[in-house]
C-alpha positions as CSV (number, residue, x, y, z in Angstrom):
1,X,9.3,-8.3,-13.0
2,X,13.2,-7.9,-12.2
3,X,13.8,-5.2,-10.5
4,X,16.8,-3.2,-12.6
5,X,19.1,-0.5,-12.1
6,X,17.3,2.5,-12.2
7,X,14.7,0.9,-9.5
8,X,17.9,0.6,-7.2
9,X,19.3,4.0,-8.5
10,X,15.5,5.5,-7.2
11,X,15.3,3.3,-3.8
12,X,19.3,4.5,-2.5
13,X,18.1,8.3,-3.2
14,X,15.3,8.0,-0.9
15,X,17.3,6.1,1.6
16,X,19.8,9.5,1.7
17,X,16.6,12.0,2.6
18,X,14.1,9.4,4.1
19,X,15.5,8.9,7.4
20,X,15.5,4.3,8.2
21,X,12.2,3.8,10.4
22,X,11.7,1.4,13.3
23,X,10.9,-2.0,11.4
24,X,8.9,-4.8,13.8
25,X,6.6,-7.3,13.6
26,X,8.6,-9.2,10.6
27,X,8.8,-12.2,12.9
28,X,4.8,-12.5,12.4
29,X,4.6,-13.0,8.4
30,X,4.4,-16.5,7.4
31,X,6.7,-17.6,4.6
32,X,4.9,-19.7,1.9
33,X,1.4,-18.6,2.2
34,X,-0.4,-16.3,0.0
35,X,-0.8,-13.0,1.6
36,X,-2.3,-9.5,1.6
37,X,-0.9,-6.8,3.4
38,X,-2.9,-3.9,4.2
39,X,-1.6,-0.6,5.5
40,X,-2.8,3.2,6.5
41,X,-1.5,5.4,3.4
42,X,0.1,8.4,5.5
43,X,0.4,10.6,3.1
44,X,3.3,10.3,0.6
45,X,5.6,9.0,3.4
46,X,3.6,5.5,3.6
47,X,4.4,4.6,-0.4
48,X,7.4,6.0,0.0
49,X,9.2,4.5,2.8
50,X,7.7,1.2,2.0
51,X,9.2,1.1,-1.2
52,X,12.3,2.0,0.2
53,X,12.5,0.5,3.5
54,X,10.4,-2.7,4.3
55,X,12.1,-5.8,3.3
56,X,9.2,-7.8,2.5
57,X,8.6,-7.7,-1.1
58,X,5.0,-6.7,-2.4
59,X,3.0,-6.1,-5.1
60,X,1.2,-2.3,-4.3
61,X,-1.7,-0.9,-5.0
62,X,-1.7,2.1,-6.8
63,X,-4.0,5.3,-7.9
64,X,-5.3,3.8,-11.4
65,X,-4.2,7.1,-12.7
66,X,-0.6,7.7,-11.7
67,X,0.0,4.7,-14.0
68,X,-0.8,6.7,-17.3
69,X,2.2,9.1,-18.9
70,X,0.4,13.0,-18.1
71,X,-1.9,11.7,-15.3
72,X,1.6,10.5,-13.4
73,X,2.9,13.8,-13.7
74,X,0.1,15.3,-12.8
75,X,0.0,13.4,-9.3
76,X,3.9,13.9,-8.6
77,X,3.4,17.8,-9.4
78,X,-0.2,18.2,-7.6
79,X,-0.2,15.7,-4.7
80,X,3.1,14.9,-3.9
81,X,5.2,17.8,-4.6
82,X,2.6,20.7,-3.8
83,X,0.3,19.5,-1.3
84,X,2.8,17.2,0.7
85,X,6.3,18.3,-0.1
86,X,4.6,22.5,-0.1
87,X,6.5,23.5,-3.0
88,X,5.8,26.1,-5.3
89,X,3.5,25.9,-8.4
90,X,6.2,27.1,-10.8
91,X,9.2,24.2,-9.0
92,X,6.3,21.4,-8.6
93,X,5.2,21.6,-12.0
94,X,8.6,21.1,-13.9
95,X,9.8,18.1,-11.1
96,X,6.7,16.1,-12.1
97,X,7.6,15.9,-15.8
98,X,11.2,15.5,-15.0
99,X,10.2,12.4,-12.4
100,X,7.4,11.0,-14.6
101,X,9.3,8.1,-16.2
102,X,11.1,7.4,-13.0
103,X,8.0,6.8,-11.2
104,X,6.7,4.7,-13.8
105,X,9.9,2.4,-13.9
106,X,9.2,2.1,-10.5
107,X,5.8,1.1,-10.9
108,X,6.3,-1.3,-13.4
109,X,9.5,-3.0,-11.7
110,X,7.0,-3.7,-8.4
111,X,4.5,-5.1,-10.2
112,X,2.1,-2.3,-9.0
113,X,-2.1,-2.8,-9.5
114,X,-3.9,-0.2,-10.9
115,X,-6.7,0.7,-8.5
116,X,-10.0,2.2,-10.7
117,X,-12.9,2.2,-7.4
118,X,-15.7,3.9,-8.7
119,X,-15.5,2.6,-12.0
120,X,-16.6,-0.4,-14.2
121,X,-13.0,-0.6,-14.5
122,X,-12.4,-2.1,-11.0
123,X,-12.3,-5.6,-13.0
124,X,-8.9,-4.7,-13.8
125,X,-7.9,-4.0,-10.6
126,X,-9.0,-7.7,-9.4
127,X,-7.7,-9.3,-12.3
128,X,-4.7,-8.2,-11.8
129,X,-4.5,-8.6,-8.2
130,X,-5.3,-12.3,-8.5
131,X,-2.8,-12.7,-11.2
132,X,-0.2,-11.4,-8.8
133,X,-0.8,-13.6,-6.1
134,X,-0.8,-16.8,-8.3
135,X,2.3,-15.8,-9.9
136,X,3.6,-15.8,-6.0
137,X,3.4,-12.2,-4.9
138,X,2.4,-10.9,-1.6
139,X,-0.4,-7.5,-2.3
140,X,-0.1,-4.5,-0.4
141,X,-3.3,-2.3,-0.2
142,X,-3.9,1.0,1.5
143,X,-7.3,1.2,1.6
144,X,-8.1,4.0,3.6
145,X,-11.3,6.5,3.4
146,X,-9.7,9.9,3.3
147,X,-13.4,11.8,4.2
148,X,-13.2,10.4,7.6
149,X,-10.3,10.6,9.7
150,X,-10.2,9.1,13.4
151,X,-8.2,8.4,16.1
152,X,-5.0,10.4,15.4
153,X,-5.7,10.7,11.7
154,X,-6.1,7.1,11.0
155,X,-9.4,6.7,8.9
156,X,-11.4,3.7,7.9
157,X,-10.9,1.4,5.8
158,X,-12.9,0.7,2.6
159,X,-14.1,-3.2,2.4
160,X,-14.0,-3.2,-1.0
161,X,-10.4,-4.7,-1.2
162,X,-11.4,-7.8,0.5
163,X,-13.8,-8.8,-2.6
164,X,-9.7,-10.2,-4.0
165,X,-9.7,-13.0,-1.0
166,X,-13.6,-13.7,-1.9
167,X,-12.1,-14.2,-5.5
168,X,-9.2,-15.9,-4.8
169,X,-10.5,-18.6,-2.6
170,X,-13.0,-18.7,-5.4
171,X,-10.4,-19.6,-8.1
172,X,-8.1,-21.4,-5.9
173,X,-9.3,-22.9,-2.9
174,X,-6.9,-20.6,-1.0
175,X,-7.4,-18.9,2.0
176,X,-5.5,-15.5,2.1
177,X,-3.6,-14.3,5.3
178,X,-4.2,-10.4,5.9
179,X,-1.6,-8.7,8.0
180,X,-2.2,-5.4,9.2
181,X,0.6,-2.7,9.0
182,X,0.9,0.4,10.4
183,X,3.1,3.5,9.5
184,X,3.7,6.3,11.2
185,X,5.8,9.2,9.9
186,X,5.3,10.7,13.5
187,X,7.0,8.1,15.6
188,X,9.0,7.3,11.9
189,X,7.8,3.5,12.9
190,X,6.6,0.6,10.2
191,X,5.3,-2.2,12.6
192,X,3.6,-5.6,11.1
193,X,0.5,-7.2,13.2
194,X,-0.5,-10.8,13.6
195,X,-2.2,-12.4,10.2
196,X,-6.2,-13.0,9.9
197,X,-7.0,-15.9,7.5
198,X,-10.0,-15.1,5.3
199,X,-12.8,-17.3,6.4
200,X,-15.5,-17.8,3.0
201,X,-17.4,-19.9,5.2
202,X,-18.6,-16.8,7.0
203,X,-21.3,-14.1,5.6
204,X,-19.2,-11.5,3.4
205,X,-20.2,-9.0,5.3
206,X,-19.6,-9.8,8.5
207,X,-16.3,-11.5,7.1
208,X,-15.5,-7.7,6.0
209,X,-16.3,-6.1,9.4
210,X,-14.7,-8.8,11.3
211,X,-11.5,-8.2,9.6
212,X,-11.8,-4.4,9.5
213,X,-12.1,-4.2,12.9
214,X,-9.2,-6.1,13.7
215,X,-6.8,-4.0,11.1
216,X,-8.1,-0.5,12.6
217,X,-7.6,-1.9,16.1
218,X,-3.9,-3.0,15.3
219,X,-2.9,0.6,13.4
220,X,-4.4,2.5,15.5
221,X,-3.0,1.2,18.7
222,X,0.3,1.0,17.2
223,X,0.1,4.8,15.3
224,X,-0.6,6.5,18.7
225,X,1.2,4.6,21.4
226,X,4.7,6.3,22.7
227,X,7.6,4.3,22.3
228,X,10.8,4.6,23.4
229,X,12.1,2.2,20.3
């Protein structure tokens, strides 16, 4: 979808109270291939900044919820505003209304993927995943499991995002690159690993661990090492 005005309008007001971060790693993603990218949340910041920030275009994964008018206003007023931002009930509440449609334009102009884990629904989600990579569009997923946090408040990842390369290769014959992408609000840094190409030839399981592990490794080694950048 064309991104329009009001999607610019939204992405230079961030830019004046969301300090630039440290961008590296671009040199590592491959032009032309079909790609996932797969990235710690951090809180609001992560969504936020990569919206308004990292130049390579992609397709987000989104809380199946915040796509519905009321439900959106409820996760700007609750989540964002309240619990991240620490504003008051009686300012939070009125700012999610106001924002609602905003954050839906947005939505909508980034070709955003309803996430529904948990529920039969999930079909959606990987239908509409796949469609975006064959129309051409790179995915980014933050998968993380917020009941378990480790090493500096990184958590694990839940597998259940790689089932889209198992269907993709599936319907296409394609192997899917997965990048690894770390952001960190602390050392304000978005850094971009080395790809992994899905393997179907090995056990999914194993394929899921294998890959897992080498995500975590990358963001957390990135998310808590000093730099002087």
């Amino acid at each position: 979808m064309k991104k329009g005005f009001i999607y610019s309008f939204i992405c230079f007001a961030v830019r004046l109270f969301v300090k630039r971060p440290v961008i590296s790693g671009l040199d590592n993603f491959i032009q032309g291939r079909d790609s996932m990218i797969v990235a710690n949340h951090e809180g609001a910041w992560g969504p936020v900044v990569t919206r308004a920030w990292f130049p390579l275009p992609s397709a987000p994964w989104v809380n199946g919820a915040i796509t519905k008018r009321s439900e959106c206003r409820k996760f700007l007023s609750g989540f964002f505003f309240m619990e991240q931002a620490h504003m008051k009930r009686w300012i939070a509440k009125p700012l999610g209304v106001l924002l609602e449609p905003l954050l839906l334009n947005l939505l909508r102009s980034n070709n955003a993927v309803p996430v529904y884990f948990g529920s039969a629904k999930v079909a959606i989600t990987y239908k509409m995943s796949l469609e975006r990579l064959k129309a051409g569009h790179t995915l980014m997923v933050f998968p993380d499991n917020e009941s378990e946090l480790h090493n500096a408040h990184v958590p694990d990842f839940h597998d259940g995002y790689l089932a889209t390369a198992s269907l993709y290769y599936k319907q296409t014959g394609k192997k899917l690159l997965i990048y690894p992408l770390c952001l960190s609000s602390r050392l304000n840094l978005i850094s971009l690993g080395e790809p992994l190409e899905y393997d179907p030839g090995i056990d999914f399981g194993v394929e899921c661990k294998r890959i897992n592990d080498y995500l975590l490794a990358f963001i957390r080694q990135q998310y808590t090492v000093e730099t002087d950048l």
